[in-house]
TORMARLUM-57951 format. One line per 3 residues: number of its first residue (from 1); for each residue x, y, z of C-alpha. Coordinates in steps of 0.25 Angstrom, whole numbers, plus 5000, padded with zeros to 4 digits. Example, Ala and Ser with C-alpha at 12.3 -4.5 7.8 and 13.67 -1.06 7.14 Angstrom:
1) 5049/4982/5031; 5055/4996/5029
***
This chain:
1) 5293/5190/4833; 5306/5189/4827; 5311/5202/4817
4) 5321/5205/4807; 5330/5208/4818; 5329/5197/4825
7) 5331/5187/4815; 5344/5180/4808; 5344/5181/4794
10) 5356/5175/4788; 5356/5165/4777; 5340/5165/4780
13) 5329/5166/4768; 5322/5179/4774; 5308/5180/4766
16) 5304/5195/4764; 5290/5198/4762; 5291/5211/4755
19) 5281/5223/4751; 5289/5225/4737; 5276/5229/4731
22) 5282/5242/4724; 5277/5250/4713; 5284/5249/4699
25) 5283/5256/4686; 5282/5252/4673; 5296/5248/4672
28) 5297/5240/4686; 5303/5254/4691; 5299/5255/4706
31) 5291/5267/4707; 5291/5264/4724; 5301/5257/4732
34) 5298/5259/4745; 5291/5247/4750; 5306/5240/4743
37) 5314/5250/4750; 5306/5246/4766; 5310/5231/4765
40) 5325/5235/4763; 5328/5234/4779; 5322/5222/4781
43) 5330/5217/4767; 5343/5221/4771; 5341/5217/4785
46) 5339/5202/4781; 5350/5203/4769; 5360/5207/4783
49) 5358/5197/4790; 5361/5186/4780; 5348/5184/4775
52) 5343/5180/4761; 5330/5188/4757; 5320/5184/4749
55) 5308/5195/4747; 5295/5191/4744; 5283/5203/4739
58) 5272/5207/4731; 5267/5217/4718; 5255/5221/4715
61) 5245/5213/4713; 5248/5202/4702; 5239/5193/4697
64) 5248/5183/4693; 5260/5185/4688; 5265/5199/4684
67) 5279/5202/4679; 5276/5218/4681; 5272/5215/4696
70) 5287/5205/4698; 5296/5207/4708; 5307/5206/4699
73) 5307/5221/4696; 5309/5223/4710; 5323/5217/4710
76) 5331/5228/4704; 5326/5239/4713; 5326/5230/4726
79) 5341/5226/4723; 5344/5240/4721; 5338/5242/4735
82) 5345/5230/4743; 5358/5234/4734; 5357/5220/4732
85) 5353/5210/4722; 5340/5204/4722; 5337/5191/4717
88) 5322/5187/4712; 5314/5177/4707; 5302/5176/4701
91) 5293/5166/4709; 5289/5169/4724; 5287/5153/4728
94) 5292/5139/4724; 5304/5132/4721; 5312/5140/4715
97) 5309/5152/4726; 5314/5142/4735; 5328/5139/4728
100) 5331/5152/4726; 5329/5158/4742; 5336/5146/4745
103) 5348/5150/4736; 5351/5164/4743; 5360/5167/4750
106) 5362/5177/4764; 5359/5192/4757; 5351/5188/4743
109) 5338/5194/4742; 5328/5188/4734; 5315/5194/4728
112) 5303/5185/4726; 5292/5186/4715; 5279/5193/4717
115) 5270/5185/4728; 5258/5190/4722; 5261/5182/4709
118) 5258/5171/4717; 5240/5173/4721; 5244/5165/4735
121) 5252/5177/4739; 5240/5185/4741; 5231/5172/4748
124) 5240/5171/4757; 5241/5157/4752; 5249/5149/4763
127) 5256/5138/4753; 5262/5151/4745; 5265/5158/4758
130) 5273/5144/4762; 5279/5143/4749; 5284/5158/4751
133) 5290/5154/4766; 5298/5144/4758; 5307/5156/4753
136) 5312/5160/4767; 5318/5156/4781; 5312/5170/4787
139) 5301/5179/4785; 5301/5194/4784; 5289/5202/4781
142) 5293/5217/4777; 5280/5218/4769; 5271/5228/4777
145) 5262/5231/4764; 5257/5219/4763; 5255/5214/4779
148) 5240/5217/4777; 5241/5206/4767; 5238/5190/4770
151) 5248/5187/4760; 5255/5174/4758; 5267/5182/4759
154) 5264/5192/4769; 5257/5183/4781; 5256/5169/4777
157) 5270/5166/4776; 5274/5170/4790; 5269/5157/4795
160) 5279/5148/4789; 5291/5158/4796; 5287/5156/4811
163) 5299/5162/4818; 5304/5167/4806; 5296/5179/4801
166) 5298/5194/4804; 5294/5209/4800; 5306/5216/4792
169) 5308/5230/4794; 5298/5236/4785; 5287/5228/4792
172) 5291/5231/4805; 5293/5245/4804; 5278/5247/4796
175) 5271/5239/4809; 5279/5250/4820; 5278/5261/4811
178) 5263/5259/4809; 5261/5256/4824; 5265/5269/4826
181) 5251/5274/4823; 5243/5264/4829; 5239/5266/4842
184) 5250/5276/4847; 5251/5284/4838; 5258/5298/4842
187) 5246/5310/4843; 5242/5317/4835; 5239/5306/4825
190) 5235/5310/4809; 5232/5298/4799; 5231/5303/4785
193) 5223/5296/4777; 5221/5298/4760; 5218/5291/4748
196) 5209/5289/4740; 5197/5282/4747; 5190/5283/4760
199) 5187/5266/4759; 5201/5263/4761; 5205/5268/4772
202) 5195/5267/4781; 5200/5258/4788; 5212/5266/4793
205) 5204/5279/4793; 5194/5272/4805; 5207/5266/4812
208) 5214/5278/4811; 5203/5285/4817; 5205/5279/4831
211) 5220/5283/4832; 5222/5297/4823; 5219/5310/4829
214) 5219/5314/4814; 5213/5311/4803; 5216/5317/4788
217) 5208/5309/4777; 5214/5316/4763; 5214/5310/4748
220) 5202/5305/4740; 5195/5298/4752; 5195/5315/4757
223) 5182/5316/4749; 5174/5303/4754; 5173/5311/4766
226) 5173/5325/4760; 5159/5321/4753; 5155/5312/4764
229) 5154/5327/4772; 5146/5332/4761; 5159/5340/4753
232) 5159/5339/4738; 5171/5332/4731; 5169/5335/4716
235) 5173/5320/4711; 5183/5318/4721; 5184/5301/4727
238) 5172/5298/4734; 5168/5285/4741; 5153/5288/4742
241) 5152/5276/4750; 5160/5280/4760; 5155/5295/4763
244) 5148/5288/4778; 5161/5283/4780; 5167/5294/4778
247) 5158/5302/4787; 5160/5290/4797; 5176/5292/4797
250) 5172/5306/4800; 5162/5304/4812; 5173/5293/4817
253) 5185/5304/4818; 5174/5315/4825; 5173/5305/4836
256) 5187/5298/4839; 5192/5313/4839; 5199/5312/4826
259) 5204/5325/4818; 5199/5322/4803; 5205/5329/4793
262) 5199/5328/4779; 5202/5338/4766; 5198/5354/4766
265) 5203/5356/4751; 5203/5349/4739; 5215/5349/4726
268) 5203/5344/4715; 5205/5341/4701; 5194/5337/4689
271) 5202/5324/4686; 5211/5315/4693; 5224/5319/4686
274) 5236/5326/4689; 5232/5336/4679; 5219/5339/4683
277) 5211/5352/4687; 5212/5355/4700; 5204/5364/4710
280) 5206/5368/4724; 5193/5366/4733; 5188/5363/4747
283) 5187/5348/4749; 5172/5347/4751; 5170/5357/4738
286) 5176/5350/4726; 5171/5355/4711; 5161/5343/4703
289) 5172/5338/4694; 5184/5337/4704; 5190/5329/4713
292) 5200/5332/4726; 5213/5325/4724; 5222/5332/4733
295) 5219/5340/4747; 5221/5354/4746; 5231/5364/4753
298) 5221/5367/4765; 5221/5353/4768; 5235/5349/4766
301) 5237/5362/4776; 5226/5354/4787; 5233/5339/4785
304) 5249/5345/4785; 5243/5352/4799; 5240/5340/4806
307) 5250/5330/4800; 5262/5341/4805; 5253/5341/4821
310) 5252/5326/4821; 5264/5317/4828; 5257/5305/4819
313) 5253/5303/4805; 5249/5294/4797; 5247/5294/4781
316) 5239/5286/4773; 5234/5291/4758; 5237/5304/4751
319) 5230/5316/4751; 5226/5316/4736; 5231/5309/4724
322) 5246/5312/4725; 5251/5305/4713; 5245/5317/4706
325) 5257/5329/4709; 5245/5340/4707; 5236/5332/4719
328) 5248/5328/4728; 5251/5340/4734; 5242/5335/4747
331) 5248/5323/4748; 5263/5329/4747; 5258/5338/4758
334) 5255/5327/4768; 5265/5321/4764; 5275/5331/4770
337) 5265/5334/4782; 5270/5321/4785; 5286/5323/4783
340) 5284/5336/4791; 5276/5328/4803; 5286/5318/4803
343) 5297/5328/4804; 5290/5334/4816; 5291/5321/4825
346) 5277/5315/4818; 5277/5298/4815; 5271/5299/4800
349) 5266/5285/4796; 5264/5286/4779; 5258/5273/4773
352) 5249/5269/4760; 5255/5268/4748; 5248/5284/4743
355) 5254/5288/4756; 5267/5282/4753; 5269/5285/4739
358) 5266/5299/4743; 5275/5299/4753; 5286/5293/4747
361) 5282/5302/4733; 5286/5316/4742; 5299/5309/4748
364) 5294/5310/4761; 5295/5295/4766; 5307/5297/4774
367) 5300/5310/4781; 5287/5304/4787; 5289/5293/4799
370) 5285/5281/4790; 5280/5275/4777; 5272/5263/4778
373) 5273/5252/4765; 5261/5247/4769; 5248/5254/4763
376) 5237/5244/4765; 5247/5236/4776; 5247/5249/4785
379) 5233/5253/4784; 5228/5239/4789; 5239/5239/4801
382) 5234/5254/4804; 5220/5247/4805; 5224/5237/4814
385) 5223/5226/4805; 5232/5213/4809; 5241/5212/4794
388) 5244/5198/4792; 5258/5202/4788; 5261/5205/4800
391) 5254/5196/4808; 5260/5185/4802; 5275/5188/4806
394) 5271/5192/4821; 5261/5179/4823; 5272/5170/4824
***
């Protein structure tokens, strides 16, 4: 399989399928440029060798088009960036496309408009996925976040580029970082798993199961299982129809051997605001009325514990609703459990966009081993699920 090191660039087209899917607020400010900021190696990489780039992306979910979802408000921030001016225009196929790749020259960079504009983006459609192969002489995938997807973009394309499709650098190194965890994974191995709801990650949680020697469930799902042992969470999130499976997940961790850590105590509040009234009270005792939206200092005590004794870590969800400063103390906590694990010699895998935001919201990024960009990407690899994004560029 050929890669970005391997190939010759110069005065070649080199089509960039890019995870610029980046929050922006009201006034197209980015408000997160990381996902930008990992695609800049392979970028420059390219631009060095003579190459001509055109990138190629998606934003939110459009239902035709949407002038707040274009990628025009991308090209001041990402010209910042490359320190270096970035052309657009504001159609992703046809004629016009064409022309214009065809007029750059070795060291432009181009920016194409939003795929999703387009419906056959996300049916994979194989004409739109041809006409898209039209805009380049080479292939690069660097979009990790959307491998899970069959996209035209993300898949379909790579088969009009036998012998001249690749990984960038972002790809490459979310597949080896990720791999680190999967099978040989240093012991004592921790997953840390939050969020909101049992139902999504269950997946991982049952996969997760087979390789962890620890287990810590935390955030809204917490309570699921808290009153699937028979505790009382006030008005805490429950999935009611998940309490067996709860109850399963637990049986399953007793046999394979597996330390599960759940939450002892409870930061509780009588309405889901910052401002709230809060009380203090063990997890399986919450007051009528409240609901836990943070775990308490005993537990952040027990979860810092075994983060610091683990040589592998992996996180995925906060432990309460962090965007709220007065129910983000746990997730903060774990946060620098993990900067402090890391420090101590530990491989720290941070992904999910919670997981992420938190991470980056502490300043901590560059203190755990890695930070995945793939949320929904990385917990389907974890599973052991073949993503088309990246089948498509090793099925050559």
């Amino acid at each position: 399989m050929m890669t970005l090191d391997t190939f010759s660039f110069q005065n070649k087209r080199v089509l960039i399928r890019v995870d610029f899917n980046v929050p922006m607020d009201a006034d197209f400010n980015l408000t997160d440029d990381t996902r930008m900021r990992a695609t800049l190696p392979t970028i420059s990489k390219i631009l060095d060798g003579g190459g001509k780039v055109i990138l190629m992306s998606h934003r939110g979910r459009p239902k035709g088009t949407n002038d707040s979802l274009s990628m025009k408000h991308l090209v001041p921030h990402l010209s910042k960036l490359l320190s270096h001016e970035v052309k657009f225009i504001d159609q992703c196929v046809g004629d016009a496309v064409v022309q214009m790749t065809n007029s750059l020259e070795s060291g432009d960079v181009l920016l194409i408009e939003n795929l999703r504009f387009n419906a056959k983006e996300t049916a994979g459609d194989i004409a739109f996925a041809q006409e898209l192969s039209e805009l380049g002489d080479i292939y690069v995938n660097d979009a990790f976040g959307t491998a899970h997807r069959a996209h035209a973009s993300t898949a379909i394309i790579a088969q009009f580029f036998e012998g001249k499709k690749c990984f960038g650098y972002l790809m490459s190194n979310e597949i080896e970082n990720i791999n680190k965890i999967t099978g040989d994974a240093k012991k004592s191995f921790t997953a840390i798993v939050g969020g909101a709801k049992v139902s999504s990650k269950i997946s991982i949680i049952l996969r997760l199961m087979d390789e962890v020697d620890n287990l810590i469930i935390g955030g809204g799902m917490t309570f699921t299982f808290i009153k699937a042992m028979g505790g009382s969470v006030g008005n805490s999130l429950v999935e009611e129809d998940k309490l067996d499976l709860a109850l399963d997940i637990i049986q399953k961790a007793k046999e394979n051997g597996v330390s599960l850590y759940l939450p002892s105590d409870s930061v509780n509040a009588d309405q889901f605001d910052n401002d709230a009234k809060t009380i203090y009270s063990s997890v399986e005792n919450i007051p009528s009325g409240y609901m836990g939206l943070d775990i308490g200092e005993k537990t952040i005590s027990q979860f810092s514990e075994v983060v610091l004794n683990s040589s592998t870590v992996l996180w995925n969800g906060p432990m309460g609703v962090f965007e709220m400063k007065n129910f983000s103390h746990g997730t903060k906590a774990i946060a620098e459990a993990l900067a402090k694990a890391t420090q101590k010699g530990a491989y720290t895998l941070v992904g999910g966009g919670d997981s992420v935001a938190a991470i980056n919201k502490y300043s901590l990024s560059d203190k755990v081993s890695y930070v995945s960009t793939g949320g929904g990407a990385m917990l389907e690899y974890l599973e052991g699920k073949v993503l088309p994004g990246i089948a498509a560029i090793i099925e050559d």
